[in-house]
C-alpha positions in Angstrom: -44.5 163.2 95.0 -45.2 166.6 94.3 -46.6 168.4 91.3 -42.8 169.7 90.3 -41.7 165.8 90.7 -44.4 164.3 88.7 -43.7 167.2 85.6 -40.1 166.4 85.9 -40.7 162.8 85.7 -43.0 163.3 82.5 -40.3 165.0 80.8 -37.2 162.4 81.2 -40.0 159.5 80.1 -39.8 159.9 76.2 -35.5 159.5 77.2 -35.8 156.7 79.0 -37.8 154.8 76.5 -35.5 155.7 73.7 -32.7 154.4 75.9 -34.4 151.0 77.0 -34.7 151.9 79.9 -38.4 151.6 80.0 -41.0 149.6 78.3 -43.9 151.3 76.8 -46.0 150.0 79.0 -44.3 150.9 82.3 -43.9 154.2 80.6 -47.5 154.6 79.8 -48.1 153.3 83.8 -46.3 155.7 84.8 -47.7 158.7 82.5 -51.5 157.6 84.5 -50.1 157.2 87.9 -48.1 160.7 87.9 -51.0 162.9 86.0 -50.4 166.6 86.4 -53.7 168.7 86.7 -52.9 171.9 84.6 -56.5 172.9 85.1 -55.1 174.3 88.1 -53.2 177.4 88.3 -49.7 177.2 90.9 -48.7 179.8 92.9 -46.5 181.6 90.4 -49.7 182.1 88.1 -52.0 183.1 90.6 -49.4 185.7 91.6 -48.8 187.0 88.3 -52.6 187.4 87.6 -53.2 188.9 90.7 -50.6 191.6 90.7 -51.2 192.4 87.0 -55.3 193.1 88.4 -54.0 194.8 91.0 -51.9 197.2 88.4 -54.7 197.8 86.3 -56.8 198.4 88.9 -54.6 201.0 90.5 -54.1 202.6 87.6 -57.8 202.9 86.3 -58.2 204.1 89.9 -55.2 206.9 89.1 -56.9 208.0 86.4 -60.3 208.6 87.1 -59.5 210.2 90.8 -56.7 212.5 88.9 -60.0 214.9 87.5 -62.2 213.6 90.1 -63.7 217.0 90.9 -64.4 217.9 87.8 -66.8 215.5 86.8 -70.6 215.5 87.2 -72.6 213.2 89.6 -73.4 211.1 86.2 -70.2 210.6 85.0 -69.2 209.7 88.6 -71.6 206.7 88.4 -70.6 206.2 84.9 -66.9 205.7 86.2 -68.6 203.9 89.1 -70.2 200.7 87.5 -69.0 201.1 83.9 -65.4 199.0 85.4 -67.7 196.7 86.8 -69.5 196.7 83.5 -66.4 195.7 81.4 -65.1 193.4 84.0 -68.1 191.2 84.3 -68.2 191.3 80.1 -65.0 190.2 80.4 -65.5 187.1 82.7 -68.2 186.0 80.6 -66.0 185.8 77.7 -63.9 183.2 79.9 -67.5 181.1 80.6 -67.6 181.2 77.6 -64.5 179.6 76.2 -64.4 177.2 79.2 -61.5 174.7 79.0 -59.7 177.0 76.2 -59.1 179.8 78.7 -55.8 179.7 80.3 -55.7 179.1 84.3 -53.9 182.7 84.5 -56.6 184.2 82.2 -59.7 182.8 84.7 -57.8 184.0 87.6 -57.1 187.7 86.1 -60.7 188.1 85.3 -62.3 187.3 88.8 -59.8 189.3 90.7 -60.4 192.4 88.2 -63.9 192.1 88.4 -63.8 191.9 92.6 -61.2 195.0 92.6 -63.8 196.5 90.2 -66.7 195.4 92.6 -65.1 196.9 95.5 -64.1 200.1 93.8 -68.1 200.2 92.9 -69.2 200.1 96.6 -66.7 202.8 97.6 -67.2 205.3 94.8 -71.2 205.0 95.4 -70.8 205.9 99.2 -68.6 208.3 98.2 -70.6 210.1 95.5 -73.9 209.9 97.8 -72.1 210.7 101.3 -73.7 207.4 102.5 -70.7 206.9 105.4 -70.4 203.8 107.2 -67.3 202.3 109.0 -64.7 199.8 107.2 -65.8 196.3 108.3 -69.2 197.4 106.8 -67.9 197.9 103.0 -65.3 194.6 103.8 -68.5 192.8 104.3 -70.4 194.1 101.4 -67.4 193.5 99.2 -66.5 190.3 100.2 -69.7 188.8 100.2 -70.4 190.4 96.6 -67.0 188.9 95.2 -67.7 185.1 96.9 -70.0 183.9 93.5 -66.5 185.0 91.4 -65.2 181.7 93.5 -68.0 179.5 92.6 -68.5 180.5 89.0 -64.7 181.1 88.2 -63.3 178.7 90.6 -60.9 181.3 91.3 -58.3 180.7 93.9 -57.0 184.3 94.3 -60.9 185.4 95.2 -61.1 182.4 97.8 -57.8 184.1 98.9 -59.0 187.5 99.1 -62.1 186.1 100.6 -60.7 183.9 103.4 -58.3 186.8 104.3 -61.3 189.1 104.6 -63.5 187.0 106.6 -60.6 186.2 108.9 -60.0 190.2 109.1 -64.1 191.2 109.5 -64.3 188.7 112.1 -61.3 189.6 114.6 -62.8 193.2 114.6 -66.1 191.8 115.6 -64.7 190.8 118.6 -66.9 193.5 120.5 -68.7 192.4 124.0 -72.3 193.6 123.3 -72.0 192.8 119.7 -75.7 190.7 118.5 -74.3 187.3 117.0 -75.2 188.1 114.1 -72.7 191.2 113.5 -69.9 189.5 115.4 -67.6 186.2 115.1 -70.0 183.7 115.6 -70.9 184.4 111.7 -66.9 183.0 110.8 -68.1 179.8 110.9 -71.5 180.3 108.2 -68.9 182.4 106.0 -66.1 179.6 105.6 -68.8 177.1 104.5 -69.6 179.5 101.6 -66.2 178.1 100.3 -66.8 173.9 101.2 -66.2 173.0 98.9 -66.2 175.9 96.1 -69.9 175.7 95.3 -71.9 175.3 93.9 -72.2 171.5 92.5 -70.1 169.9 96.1 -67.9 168.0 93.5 -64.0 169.1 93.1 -62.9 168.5 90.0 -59.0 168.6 91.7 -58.0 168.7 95.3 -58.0 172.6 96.6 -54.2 173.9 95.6 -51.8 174.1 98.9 -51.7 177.6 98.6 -55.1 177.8 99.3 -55.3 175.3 101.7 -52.7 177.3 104.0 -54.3 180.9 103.6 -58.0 178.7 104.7 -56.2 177.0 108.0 -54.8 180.8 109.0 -58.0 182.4 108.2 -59.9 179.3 110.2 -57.0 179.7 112.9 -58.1 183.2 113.4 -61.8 183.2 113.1 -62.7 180.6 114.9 -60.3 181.9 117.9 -61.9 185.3 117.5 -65.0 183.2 118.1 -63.7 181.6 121.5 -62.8 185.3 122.6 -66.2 186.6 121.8 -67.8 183.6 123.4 -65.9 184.0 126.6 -66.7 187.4 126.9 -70.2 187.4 126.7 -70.4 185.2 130.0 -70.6 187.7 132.7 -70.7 185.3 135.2 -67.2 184.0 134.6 -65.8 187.1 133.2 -62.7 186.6 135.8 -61.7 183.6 134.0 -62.2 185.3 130.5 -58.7 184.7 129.3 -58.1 181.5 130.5 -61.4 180.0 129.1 -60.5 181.5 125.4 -57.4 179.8 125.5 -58.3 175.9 126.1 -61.2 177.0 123.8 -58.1 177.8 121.2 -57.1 174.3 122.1 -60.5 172.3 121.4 -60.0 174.4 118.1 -56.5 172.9 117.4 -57.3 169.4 117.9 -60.2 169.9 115.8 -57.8 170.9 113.1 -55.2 168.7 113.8 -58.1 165.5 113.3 -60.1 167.4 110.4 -61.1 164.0 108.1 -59.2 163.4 105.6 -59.9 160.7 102.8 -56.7 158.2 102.0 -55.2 160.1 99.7 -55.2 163.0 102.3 -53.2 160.9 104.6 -50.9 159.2 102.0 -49.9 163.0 101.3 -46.6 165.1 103.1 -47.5 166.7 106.0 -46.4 170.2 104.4 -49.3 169.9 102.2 -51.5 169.4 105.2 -51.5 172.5 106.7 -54.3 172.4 109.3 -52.5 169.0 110.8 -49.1 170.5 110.9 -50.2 173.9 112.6 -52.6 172.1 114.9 -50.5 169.4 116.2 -47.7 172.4 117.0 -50.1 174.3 119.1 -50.9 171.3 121.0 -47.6 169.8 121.4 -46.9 173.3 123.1 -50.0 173.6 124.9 -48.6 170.4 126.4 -45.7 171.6 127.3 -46.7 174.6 128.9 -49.7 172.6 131.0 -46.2 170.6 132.5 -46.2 174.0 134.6 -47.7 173.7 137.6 -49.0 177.5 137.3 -50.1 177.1 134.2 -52.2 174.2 134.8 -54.0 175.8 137.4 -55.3 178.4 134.8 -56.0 175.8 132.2 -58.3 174.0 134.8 -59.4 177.0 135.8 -60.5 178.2 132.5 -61.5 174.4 131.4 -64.0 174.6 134.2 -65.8 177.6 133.1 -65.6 177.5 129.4 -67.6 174.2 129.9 -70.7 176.6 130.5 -70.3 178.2 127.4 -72.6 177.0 124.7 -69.9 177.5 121.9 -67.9 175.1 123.9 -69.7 171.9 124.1 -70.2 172.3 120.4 -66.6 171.9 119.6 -66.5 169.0 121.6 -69.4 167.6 119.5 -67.4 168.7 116.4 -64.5 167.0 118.3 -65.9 163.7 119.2 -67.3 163.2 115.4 -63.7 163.5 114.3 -62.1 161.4 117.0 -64.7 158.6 115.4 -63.3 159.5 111.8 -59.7 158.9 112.9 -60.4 155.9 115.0 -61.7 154.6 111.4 -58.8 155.5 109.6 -56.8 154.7 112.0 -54.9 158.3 112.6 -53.1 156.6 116.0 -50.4 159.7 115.7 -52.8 162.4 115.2 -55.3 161.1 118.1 -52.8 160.8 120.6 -51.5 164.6 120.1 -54.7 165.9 119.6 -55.7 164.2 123.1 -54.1 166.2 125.0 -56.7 168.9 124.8 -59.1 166.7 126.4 -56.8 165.7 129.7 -58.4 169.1 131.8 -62.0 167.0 131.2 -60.6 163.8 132.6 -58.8 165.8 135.4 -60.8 168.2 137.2 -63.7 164.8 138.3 -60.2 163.3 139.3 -59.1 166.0 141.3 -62.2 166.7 142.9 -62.9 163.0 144.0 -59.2 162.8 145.2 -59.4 165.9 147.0 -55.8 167.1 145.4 -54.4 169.9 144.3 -55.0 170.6 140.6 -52.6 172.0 139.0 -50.1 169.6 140.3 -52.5 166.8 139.1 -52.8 168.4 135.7 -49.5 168.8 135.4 -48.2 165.4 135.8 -50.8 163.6 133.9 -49.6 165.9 130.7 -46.3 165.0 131.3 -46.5 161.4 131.3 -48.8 161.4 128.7 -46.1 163.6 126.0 -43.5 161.0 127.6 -45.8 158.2 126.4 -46.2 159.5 123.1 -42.4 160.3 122.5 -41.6 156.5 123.5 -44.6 155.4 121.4 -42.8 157.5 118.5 -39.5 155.8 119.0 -40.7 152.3 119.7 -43.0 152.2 116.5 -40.1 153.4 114.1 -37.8 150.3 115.9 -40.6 147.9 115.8 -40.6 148.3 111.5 -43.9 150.8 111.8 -43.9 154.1 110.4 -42.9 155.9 113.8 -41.7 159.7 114.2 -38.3 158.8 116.1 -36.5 162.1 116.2 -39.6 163.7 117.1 -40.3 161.3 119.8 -36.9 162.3 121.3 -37.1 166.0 120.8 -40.4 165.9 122.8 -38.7 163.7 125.8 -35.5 166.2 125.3 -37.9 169.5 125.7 -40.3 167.4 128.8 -36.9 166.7 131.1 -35.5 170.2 130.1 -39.2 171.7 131.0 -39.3 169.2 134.6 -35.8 170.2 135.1 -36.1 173.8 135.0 -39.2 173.4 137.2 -37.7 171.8 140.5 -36.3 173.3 142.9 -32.3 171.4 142.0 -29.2 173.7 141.8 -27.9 175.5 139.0 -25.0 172.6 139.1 -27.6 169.8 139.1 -29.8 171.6 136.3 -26.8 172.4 134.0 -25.1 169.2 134.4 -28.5 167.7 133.7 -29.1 170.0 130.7 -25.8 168.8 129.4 -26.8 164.9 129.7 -30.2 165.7 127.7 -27.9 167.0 125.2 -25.7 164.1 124.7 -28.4 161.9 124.5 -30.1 163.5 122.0 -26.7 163.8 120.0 -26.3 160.2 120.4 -29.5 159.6 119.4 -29.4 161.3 116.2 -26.5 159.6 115.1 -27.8 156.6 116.3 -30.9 157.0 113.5 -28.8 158.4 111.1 -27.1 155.0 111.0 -30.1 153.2 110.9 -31.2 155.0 107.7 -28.0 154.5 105.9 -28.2 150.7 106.4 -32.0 150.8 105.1 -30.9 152.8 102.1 -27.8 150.2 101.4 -30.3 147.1 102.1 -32.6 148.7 99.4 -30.0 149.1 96.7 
């Protein structure tokens, strides 16, 4: 149930007990069970306090550039740090009144005192000529502004900040670059957030807003990372794009089996952002690797990006988390994200067996996305929680795929294409059934 469930629950429960309709003790249950955190700011707050910084900022920034050339290199500075001044005064005041100040108010004072940092940085180069290039101040500022997240548990800085990072580190992406002004830094910068230091304890899970803008930002720093690493090996610079791209696959499984504690899993898979967007890149992935050409570049790339430092640590990473879901028993979750590792079970295969890869590759993929769409339907039929229309779209989209690959007429494909279609009419009717009877057995 989500947060807008649970506060419209709390409000028909004083109705219900005048009516009879509850006990005060189921009511009071319930009142514990479906606690809303209001320490936490939603969405609509954080926007609010954010755009009303962003206006004041904007328009102390108006005002002080409007007779910018008239003032002295004092009053410069003055203009320079005396925002940051009143802005760090001002978050001080919120310390100070701790749980009294409103979400909104903490929020509004740690993006008003990063704007304020930022403008600091900018006016000082400015007023001294001290130059530089952009990702240098988005460093600088972003770096300055992470302690507003730890101290003011601000969600709109670990915003900013995870946006920035994600930003600095795709235009790192630089062959020659030392590693320590290019992407491999994405990873050190998104621990500064694990988990909001400093103290490790959440008082409340991280808000879903949050939690998507962190799997995006991951998403694109640690593939920035895989095209960096792939381009530093000049030995295998041929296979540069295809060994960035199964790289961007270890990546997505790693997502997809991040650990997650009970609640975690018990929770809608919209409010799990890094499972959802990892399980769709693999699911496709797997569908492309059905290709016979495009299997051939996967094991191409597989075979070279396996001399690539960066590359057997996300297969550490990987097997620690395959351990994690075997112990809470993530079956779904494993079997997508295995797919990433069928090129490492291939290539000795192929080798041994003297075959062609790609035609290998290909047909191990697709009877191991047929297995999991039949494991999908079977569970749901066999009174397990099972992803049935899901199972069927993925055997729909694998005989469309296998289909469209041979070499049958246009008569044989379309009349083929056709069948699929039925089926998976059928088929949805078929479960829609099914759900209505479980609905009327439960009544």
């Amino acid at each position: 149930m989500n947060t807008s469930h649970q506060r419209w629950l709390l409000e028909q429960l004083p109705q219900w007990e005048r009516e009879g309709l509850l006990t005060a003790d189921a009511a009071r249950t319930l009142r514990e069970r479906n606690a809303v955190d209001d320490s936490q700011p939603g969405l609509a707050q954080i926007v609010m306090g954010a755009l009303g910084a962003l206006l004041i900022g904007t328009g102390l920034i108006a005002v002080i550039g409007y007779n910018w050339d008239d003032f002295s290199r004092p009053v410069r500075l003055l203009f320079a740090f005396l925002p940051l001044l009143l802005t760090q005064l001002f978050s001080l005041r919120v310390l100070q009144r701790g749980a009294a100040s409103a979400p909104w108010v903490r929020e509004t004072a740690a993006l008003l005192q990063a704007l304020a940092t930022g403008a600091c940085i900018a006016l000082v180069s400015q007023i001294y000529n001290l130059g530089g290039a952009w990702p240098d101040f988005l460093f600088w500022w972003f770096m300055l502004s992470l302690p507003l997240v730890w101290v003011l548990r601000s969600h709109a800085v670990a915003i900013f900040y995870l946006i920035s990072i994600a930003i600095w580190g795709m235009n790192q992406v630089e062959y020659g670059k030392p590693w320590y002004d290019s992407p491999l830094l994405y990873p050190l910068l998104l621990l500064g957030l694990l988990p909001y230091w400093p103290g490790l304890k959440m008082q409340a899970s991280i808000s879903v807003s949050v939690r998507w803008v962190m799997t995006i930002s991951a998403i694109f720093g640690f593939c920035s990372v895989a095209v960096f690493v792939s381009a530093r090996g000049g030995d295998y610079y041929g296979y540069h794009d295809q060994s960035f791209l199964w790289l961007w696959t270890l990546t997505a499984a790693a997502l997809a089996l991040f650990p997650l504690n009970q609640n975690g899993m018990e929770e809608p898979t919209r409010r799990k952002p890094q499972v959802l967007l990892g399980s769709l890149w693999l699911l496709g992935y797997g569908v492309a690797a059905t290709f016979r050409d495009v299997s051939e570049d996967i094991l191409k790339g597989a075979s070279h990006a396996l001399q690539l430092p960066w590359c057997w640590g996300l297969l550490t990473v990987l097997a620690v988390f395959v351990l994690l879901a075997v112990v809470r028993r993530r079956w779904a979750a494993l079997a997508i994200a295995s797919v990433a590792l069928l090129p490492l079970l291939t290539i000795p295969l192929a080798q041994s067996k003297n075959t062609h890869y790609s035609a290998l590759l290909s047909w191990i993929v697709t009877l191991h996305l047929a297995a999991i769409g039949i494991t999908l339907i079977v569970l749901e039929f066999a009174g397990k929680k099972g992803a049935p229309r899901l199972g069927a779209l993925l055997l729909s989209v694998l005989l469309i795929t296998r289909m469209a690959d041979s070499d049958f007429s246009f008569l044989a494909k379309g009349l083929a294409f056709i069948g699929v279609g039925m089926a998976f009419l059928a088929f949805n009717i078929l479960m829609s059934r099914q759900l209505k009877k479980k609905q009327a057995a439960a009544v």
